[in-house]
C-alpha positions in Angstrom: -3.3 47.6 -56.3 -0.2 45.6 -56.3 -0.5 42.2 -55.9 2.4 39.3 -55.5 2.3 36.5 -58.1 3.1 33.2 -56.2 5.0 31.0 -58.2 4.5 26.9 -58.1 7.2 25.4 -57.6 6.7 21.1 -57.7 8.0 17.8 -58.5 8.0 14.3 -58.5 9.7 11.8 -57.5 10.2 7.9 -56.9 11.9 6.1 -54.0 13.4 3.0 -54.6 14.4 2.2 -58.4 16.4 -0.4 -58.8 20.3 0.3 -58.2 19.4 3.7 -55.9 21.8 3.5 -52.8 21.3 4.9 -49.7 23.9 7.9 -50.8 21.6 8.2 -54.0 19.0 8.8 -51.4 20.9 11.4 -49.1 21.7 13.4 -52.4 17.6 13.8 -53.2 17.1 14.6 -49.6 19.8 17.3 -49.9 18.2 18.8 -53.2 14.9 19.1 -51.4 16.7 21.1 -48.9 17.8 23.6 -51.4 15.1 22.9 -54.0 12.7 23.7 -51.3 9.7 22.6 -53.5 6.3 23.8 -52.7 4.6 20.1 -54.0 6.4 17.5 -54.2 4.9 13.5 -55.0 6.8 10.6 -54.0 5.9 7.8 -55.5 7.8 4.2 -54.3 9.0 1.8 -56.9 7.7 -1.1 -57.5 7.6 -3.9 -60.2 5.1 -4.1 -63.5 4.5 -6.5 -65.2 6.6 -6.5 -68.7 8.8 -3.5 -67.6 12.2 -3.6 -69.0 13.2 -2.2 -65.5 12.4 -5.7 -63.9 15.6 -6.8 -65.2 18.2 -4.3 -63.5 20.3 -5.6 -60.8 20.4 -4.5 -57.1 16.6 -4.5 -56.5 15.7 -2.7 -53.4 14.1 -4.3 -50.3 10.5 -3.1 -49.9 10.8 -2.2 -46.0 13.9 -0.2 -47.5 11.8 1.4 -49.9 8.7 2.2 -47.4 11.3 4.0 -45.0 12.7 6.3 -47.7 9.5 6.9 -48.3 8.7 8.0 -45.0 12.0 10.0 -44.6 11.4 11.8 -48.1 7.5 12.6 -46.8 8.4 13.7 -43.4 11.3 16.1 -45.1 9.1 17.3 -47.5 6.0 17.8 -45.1 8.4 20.6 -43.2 9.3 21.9 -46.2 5.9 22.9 -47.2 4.8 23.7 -43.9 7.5 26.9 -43.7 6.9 27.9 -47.6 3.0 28.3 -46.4 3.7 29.6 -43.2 6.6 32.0 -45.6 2.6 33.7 -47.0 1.6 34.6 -44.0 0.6 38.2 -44.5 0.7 38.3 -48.3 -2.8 39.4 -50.1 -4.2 36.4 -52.2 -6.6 36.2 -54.9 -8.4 32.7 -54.3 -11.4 31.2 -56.3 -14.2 29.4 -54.2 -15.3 26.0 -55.6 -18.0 24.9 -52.8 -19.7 25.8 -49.8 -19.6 23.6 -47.1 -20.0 23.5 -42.8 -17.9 22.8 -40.4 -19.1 20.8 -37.1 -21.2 23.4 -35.6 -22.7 24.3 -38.9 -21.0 27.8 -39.8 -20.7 28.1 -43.7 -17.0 27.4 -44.8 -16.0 28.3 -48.6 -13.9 26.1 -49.5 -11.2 27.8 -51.9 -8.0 27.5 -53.6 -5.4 30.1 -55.4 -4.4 29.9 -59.1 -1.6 27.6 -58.2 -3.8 24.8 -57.0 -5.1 22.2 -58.8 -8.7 20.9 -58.0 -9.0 17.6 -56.4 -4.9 17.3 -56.4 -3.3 20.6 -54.1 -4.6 21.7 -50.8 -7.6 24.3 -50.4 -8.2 27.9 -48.7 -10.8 27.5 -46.3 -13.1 30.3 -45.6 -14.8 30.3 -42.2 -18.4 32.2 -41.4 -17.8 33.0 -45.1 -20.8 32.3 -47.4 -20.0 33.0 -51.4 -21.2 32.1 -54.9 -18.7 28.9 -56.6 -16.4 31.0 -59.0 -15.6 34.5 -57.2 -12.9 35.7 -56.2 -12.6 37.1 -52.8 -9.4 39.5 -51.8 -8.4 39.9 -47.8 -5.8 41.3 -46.9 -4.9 40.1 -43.2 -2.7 43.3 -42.1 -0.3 42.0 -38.7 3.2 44.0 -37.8 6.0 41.7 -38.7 6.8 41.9 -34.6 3.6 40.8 -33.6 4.1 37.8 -36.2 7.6 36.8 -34.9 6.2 36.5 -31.4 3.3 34.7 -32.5 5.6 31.8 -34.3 5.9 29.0 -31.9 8.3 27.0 -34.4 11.0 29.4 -34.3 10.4 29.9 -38.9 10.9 34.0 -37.9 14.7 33.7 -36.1 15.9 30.5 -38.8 14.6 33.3 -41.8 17.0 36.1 -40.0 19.8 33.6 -39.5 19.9 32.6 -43.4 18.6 29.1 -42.7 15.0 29.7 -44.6 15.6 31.8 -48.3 12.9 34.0 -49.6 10.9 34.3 -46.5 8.6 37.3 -46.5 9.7 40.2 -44.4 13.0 39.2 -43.5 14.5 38.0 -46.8 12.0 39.2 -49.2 10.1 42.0 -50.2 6.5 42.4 -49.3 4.2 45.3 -50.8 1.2 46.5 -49.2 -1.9 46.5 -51.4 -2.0 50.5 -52.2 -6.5 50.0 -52.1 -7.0 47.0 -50.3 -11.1 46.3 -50.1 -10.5 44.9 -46.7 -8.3 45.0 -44.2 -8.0 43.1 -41.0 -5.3 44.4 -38.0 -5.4 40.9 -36.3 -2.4 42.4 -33.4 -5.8 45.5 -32.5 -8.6 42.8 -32.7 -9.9 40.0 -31.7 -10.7 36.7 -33.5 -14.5 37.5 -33.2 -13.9 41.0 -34.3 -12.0 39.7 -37.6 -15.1 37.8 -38.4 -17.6 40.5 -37.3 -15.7 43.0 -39.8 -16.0 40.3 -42.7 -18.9 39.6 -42.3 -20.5 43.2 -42.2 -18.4 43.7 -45.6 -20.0 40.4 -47.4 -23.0 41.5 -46.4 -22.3 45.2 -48.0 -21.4 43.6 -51.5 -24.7 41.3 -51.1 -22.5 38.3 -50.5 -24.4 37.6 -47.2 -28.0 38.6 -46.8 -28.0 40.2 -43.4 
């Protein structure tokens, strides 16, 4: 089976420093745009208590500092949103950590690939899933790239084909089909409920689920 590694790509940064200008700021704002980081903490400035930084000159104003916060967040928020939506369609190894519920009490495993950290990245969540903490579950969530593109109500498919988006899978990248997958789920010939019904009958095959 051939499976796509997904790199991490992250950083951190702080808003703020003593001296930063608002054309400092535009520049980091820029790199985001063509770093386009996966993860990316912002962390705002502010003084400690026998830091030699104290001392510089030019100290920004803390409502100055909370709005380039804001600006870098709200940036780097639809950054990350396009990289994840950028997966859509790729086969994923994840781990589960916990089981869990959601309101109506249907059994969520609550997951993360190897580039997440526990208790610091964001988590796979596996709906009407039930499955021991610390194995590995593989679906492959097979969808034609035409039914994706007129799925995508924020447009991600036509900015990929006009260059503005790099690396997005399908139009700019590669993506290579899983030559065995265990499991595979044509989302554009069934429904929702059939999805589930078909994961849930294969759980129960491996003795995931007892049935």
């Amino acid at each position: 089976m051939s499976t796509q590694t997904i790199p991490r790509r992250d950083g951190t940064f702080i808003v703020g420093f003593p001296g930063e200008t608002e054309d400092d700021f535009e520049q980091l704002l820029a790199f985001l745009a063509e770093a386009r980081i996966d993860r990316a903490g912002c962390f705002k400035y502010s003084p400690v208590e026998g830091a030699r930084a104290n001392r510089l000159a030019d100290p920004v104003p803390d409502e100055v500092v909370q709005e380039r916060y804001e600006r870098f967040m709200a940036v780097q928020g639809a950054i990350s949103a396009e990289n994840l939506q950028a997966r859509v369609g790729r086969e994923m190894t994840v781990l589960v950590d916990e089981m869990s519920e959601d309101e109506d009490g249907v059994p969520v495993a609550v997951a993360r690939s190897h580039a997440d950290a526990p208790d610091i990245d964001g988590n796979v969540l596996l709906h009407a899933v039930e499955a021991p903490p610390g194995e590995f579950i593989e679906v492959l969530v097979d969808c034609p790239l035409e039914e994706c593109e007129r799925r995508d109500v924020k447009g991600l498919y036509q900015k990929a084909r006009a260059g503005d988006i790099p690396e997005f899978t399908g139009i700019s990248a590669p993506y290579e089909a899983p030559e065995k997958p265990d499991l595979v789920l044509k989302t554009a010939e069934s429904t929702v409920d059939e999805c589930v019904d078909q994961v849930l009958a294969y759980l129960t095959k491996r003795g995931v689920l007892r049935g």
